[in-house]
N, CA, C and O atoms as a MOPAC input file, in Angstrom:
PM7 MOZYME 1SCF
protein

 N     73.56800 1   -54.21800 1     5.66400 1
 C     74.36500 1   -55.08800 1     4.82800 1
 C     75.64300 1   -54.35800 1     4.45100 1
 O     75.51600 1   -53.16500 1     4.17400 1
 N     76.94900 1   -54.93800 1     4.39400 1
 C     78.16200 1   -54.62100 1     3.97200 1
 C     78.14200 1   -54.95200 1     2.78700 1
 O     77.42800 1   -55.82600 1     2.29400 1
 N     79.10700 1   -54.11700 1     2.11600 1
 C     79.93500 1   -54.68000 1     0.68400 1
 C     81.07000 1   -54.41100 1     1.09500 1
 O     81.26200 1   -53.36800 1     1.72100 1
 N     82.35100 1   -55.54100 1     0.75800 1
 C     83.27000 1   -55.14700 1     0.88400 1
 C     84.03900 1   -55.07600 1    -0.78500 1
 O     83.69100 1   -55.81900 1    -1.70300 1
 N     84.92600 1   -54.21500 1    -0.87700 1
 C     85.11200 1   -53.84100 1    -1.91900 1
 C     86.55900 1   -53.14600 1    -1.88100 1
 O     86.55800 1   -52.34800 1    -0.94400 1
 N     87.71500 1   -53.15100 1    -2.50700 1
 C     88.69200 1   -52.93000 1    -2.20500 1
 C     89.15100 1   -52.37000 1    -3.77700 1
 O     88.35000 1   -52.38500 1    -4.71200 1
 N     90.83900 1   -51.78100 1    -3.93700 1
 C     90.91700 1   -51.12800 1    -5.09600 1
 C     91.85700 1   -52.60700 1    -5.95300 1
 O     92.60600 1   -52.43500 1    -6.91500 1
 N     91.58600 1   -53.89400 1    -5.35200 1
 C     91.96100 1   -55.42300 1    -6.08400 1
 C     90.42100 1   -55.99800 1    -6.59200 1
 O     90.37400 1   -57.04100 1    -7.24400 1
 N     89.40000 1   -55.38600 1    -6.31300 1
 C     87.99800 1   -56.42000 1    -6.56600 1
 C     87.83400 1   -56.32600 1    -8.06900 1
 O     88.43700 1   -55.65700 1    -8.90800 1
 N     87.03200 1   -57.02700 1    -8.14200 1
 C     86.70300 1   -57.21000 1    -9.90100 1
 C     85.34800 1   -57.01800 1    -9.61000 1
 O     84.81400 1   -57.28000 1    -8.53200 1
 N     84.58200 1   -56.35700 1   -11.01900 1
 C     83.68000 1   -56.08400 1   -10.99000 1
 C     83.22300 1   -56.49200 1   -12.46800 1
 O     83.73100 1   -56.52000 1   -13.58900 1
 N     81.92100 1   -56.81000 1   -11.84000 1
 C     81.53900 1   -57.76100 1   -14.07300 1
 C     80.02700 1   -56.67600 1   -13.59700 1
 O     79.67400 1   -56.38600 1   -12.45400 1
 N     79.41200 1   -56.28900 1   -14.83900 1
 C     78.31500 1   -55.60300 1   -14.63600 1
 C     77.44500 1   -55.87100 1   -15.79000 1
 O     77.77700 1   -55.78800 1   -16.97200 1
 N     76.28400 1   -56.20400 1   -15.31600 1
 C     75.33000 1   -56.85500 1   -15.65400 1
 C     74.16000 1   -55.98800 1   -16.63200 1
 O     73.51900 1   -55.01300 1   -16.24100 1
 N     74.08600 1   -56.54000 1   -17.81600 1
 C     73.70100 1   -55.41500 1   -18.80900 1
 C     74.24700 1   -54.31300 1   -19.42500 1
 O     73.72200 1   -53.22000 1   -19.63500 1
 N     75.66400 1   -54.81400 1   -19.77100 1
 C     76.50300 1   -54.11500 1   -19.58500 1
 C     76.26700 1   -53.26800 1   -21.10300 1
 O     76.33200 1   -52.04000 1   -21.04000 1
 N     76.07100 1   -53.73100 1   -22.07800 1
 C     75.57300 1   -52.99700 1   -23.57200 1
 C     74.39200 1   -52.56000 1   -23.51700 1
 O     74.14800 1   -52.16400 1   -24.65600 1
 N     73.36000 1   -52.36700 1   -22.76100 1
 C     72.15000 1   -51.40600 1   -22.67600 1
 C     72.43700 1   -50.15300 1   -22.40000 1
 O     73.48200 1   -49.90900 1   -21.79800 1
 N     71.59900 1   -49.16100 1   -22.77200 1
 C     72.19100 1   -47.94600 1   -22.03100 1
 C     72.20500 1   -47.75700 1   -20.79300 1
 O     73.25800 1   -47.28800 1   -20.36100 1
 N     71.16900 1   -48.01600 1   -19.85300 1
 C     71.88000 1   -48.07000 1   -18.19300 1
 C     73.00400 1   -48.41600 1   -17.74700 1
 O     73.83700 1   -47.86300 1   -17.03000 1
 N     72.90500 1   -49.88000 1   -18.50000 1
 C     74.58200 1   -50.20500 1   -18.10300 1
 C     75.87300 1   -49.55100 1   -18.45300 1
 O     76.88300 1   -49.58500 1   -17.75000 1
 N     75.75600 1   -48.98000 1   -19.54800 1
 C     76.73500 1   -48.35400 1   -20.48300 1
 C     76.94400 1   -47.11900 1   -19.76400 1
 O     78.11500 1   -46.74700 1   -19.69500 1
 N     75.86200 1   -46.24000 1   -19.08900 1
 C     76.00100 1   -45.17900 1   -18.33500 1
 C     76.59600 1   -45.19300 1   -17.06200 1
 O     77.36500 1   -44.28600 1   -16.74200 1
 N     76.25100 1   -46.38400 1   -16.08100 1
 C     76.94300 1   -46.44000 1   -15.26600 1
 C     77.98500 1   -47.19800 1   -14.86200 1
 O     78.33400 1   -47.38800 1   -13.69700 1
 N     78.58900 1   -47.72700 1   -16.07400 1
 C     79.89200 1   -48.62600 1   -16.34800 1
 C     80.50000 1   -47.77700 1   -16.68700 1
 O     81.68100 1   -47.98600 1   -16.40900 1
 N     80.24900 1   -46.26000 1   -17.48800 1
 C     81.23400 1   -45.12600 1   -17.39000 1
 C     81.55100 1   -44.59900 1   -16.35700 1
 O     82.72000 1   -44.40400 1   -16.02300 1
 N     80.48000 1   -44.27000 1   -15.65100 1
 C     80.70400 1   -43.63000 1   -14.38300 1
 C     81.35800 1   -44.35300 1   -13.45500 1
 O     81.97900 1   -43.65700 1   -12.65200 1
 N     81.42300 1   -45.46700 1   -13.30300 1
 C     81.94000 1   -46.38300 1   -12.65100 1
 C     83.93700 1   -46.43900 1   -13.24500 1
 O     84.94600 1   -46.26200 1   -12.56200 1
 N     83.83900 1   -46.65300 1   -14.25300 1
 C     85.49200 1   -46.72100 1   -14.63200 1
 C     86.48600 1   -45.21300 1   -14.33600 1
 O     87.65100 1   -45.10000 1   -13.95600 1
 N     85.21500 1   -43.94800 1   -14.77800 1
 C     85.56200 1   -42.80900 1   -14.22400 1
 C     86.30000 1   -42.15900 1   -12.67000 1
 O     87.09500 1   -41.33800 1   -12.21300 1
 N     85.58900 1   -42.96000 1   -12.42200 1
 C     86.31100 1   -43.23000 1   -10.48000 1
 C     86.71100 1   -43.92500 1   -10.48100 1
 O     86.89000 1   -44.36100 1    -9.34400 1
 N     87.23600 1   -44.72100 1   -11.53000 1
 C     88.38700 1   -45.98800 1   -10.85300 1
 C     87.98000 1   -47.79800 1   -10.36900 1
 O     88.63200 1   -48.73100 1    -9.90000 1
 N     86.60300 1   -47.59400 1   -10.78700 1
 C     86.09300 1   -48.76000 1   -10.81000 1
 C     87.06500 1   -50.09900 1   -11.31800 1
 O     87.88100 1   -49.89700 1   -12.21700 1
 N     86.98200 1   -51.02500 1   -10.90400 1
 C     87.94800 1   -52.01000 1   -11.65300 1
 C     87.20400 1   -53.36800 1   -12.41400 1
 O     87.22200 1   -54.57000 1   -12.15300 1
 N     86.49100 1   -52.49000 1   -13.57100 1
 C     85.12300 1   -53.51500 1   -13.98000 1
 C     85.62800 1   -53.98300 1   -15.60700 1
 O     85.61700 1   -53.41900 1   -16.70100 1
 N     86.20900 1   -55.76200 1   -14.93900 1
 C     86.24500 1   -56.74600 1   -16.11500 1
 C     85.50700 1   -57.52100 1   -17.01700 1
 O     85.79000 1   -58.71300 1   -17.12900 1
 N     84.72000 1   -57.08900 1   -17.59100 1
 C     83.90000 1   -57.32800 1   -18.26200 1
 C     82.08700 1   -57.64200 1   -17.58500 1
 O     81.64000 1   -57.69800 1   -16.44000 1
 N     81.47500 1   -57.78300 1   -18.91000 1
 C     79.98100 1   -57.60200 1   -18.66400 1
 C     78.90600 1   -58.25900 1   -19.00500 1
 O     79.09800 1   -58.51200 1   -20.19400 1
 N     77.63100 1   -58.80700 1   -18.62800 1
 C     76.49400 1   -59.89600 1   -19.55100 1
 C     76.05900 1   -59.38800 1   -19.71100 1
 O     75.65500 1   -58.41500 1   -19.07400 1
 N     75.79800 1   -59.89800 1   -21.08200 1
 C     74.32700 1   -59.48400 1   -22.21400 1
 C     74.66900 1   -61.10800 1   -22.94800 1
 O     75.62200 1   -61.33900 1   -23.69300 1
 N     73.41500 1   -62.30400 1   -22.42300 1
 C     73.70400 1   -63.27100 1   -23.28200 1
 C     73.38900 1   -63.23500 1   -24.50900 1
 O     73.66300 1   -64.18900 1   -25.23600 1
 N     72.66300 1   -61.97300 1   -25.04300 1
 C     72.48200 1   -61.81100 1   -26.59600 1
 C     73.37700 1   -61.59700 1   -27.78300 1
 O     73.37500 1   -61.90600 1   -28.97500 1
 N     74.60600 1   -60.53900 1   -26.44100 1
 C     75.83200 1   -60.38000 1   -27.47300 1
 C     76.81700 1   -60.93400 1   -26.89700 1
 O     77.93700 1   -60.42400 1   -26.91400 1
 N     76.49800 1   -62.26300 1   -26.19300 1
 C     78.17400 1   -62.97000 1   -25.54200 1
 C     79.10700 1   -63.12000 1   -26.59600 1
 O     78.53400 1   -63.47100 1   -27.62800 1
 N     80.20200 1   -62.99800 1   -26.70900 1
 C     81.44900 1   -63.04300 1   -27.53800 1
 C     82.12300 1   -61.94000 1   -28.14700 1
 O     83.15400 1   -61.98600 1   -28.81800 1
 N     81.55200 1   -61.11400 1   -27.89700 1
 C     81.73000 1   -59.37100 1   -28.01700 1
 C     82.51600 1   -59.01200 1   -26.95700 1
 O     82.85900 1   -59.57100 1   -25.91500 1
 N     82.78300 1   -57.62200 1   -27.62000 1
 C     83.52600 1   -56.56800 1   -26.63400 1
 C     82.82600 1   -55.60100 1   -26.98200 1
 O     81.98600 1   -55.61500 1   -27.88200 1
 N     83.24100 1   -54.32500 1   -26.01400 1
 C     82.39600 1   -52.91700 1   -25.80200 1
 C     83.57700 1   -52.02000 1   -25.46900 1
 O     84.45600 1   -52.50000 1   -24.75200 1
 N     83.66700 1   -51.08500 1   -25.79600 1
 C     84.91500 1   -50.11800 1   -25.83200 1
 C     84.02600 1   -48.83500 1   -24.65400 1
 O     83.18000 1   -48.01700 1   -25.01400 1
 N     84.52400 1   -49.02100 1   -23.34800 1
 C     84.07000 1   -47.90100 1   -23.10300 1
 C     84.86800 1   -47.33700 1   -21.89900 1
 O     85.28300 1   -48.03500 1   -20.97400 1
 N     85.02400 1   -46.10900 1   -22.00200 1
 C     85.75800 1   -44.83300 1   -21.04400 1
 C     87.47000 1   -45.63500 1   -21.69600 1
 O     88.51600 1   -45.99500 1   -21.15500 1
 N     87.00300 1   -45.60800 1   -22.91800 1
 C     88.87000 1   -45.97000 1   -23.41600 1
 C     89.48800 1   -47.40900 1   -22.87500 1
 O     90.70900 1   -47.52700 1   -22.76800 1
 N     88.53900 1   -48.56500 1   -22.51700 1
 C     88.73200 1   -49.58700 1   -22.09300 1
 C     87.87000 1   -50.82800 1   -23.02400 1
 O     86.70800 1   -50.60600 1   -23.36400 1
 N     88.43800 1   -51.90100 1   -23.32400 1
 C     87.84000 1   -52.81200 1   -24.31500 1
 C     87.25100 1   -53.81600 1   -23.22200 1
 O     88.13200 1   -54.36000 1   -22.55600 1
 N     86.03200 1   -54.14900 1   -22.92400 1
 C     85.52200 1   -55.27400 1   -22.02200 1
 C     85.27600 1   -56.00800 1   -22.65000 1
 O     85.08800 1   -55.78200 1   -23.84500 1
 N     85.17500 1   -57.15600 1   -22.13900 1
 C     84.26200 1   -58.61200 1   -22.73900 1
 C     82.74300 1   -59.00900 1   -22.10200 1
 O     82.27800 1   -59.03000 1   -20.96200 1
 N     82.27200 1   -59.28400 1   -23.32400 1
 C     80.73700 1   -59.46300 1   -22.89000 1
 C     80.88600 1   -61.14400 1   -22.72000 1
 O     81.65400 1   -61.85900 1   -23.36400 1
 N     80.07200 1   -61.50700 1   -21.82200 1
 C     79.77600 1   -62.44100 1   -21.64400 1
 C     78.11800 1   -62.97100 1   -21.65200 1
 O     77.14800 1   -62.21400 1   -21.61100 1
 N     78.08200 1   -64.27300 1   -21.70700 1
 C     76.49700 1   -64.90100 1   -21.65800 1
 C     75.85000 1   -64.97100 1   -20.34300 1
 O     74.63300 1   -64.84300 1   -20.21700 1
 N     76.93500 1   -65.24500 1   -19.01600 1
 C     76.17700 1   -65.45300 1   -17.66000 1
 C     77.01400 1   -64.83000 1   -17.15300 1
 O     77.84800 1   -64.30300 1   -17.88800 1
 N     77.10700 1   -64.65200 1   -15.68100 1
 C     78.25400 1   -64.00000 1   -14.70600 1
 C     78.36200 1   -65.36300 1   -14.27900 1
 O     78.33000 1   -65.28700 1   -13.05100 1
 N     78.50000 1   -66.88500 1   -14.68700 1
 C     79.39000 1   -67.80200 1   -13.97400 1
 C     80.46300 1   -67.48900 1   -15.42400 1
 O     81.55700 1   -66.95200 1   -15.25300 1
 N     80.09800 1   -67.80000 1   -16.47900 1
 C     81.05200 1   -67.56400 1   -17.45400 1
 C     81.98600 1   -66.15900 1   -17.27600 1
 O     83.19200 1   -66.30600 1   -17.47300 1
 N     81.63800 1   -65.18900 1   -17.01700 1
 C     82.33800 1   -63.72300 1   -16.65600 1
 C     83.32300 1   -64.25900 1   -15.26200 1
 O     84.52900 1   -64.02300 1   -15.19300 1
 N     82.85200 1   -64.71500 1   -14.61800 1
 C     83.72400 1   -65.02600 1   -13.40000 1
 C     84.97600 1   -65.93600 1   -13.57300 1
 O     86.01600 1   -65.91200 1   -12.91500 1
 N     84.55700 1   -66.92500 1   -14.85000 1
 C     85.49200 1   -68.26900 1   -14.92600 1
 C     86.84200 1   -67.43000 1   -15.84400 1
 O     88.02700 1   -67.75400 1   -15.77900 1
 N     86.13900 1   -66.05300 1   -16.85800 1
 C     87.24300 1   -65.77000 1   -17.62200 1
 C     87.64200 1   -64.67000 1   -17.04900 1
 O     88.64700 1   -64.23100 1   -17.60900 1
 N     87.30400 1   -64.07200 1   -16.22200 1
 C     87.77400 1   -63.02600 1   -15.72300 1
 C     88.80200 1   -63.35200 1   -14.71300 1
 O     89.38100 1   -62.44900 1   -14.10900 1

């Protein structure tokens, strides 16, 4: 299987306020990741401040996709 993935893709990441997510949404922005926000439908309407970047949480990834 391919991914294609380029330094224009958007990236929404899923669980993004748990700590897994939070760990590798750093690591991810650290290299340059280009990740616009994240779901947790528990805290949709939030933001998360992380690696010096403010994301938006969202409730689903169709909603993350429509505002992103």
């Amino acid at each position: 299987m391919s991914i294609w993935l380029n330094h224009d893709s958007k990236v929404i990441v899923q669980g993004l306020t748990g700590a897994e997510g939070t760990k590798h949404a750093t690591k991810m922005l650290a290299a340059g990741t280009n990740i616009v926000g994240g779901v947790d439908a528990r805290k949709a309407g939030t933001s998360v401040s992380i690696g010096g970047r403010e994301l938006g949480v969202f409730g689903s990834v169709e909603e993350a996709m429509k505002e992103t």
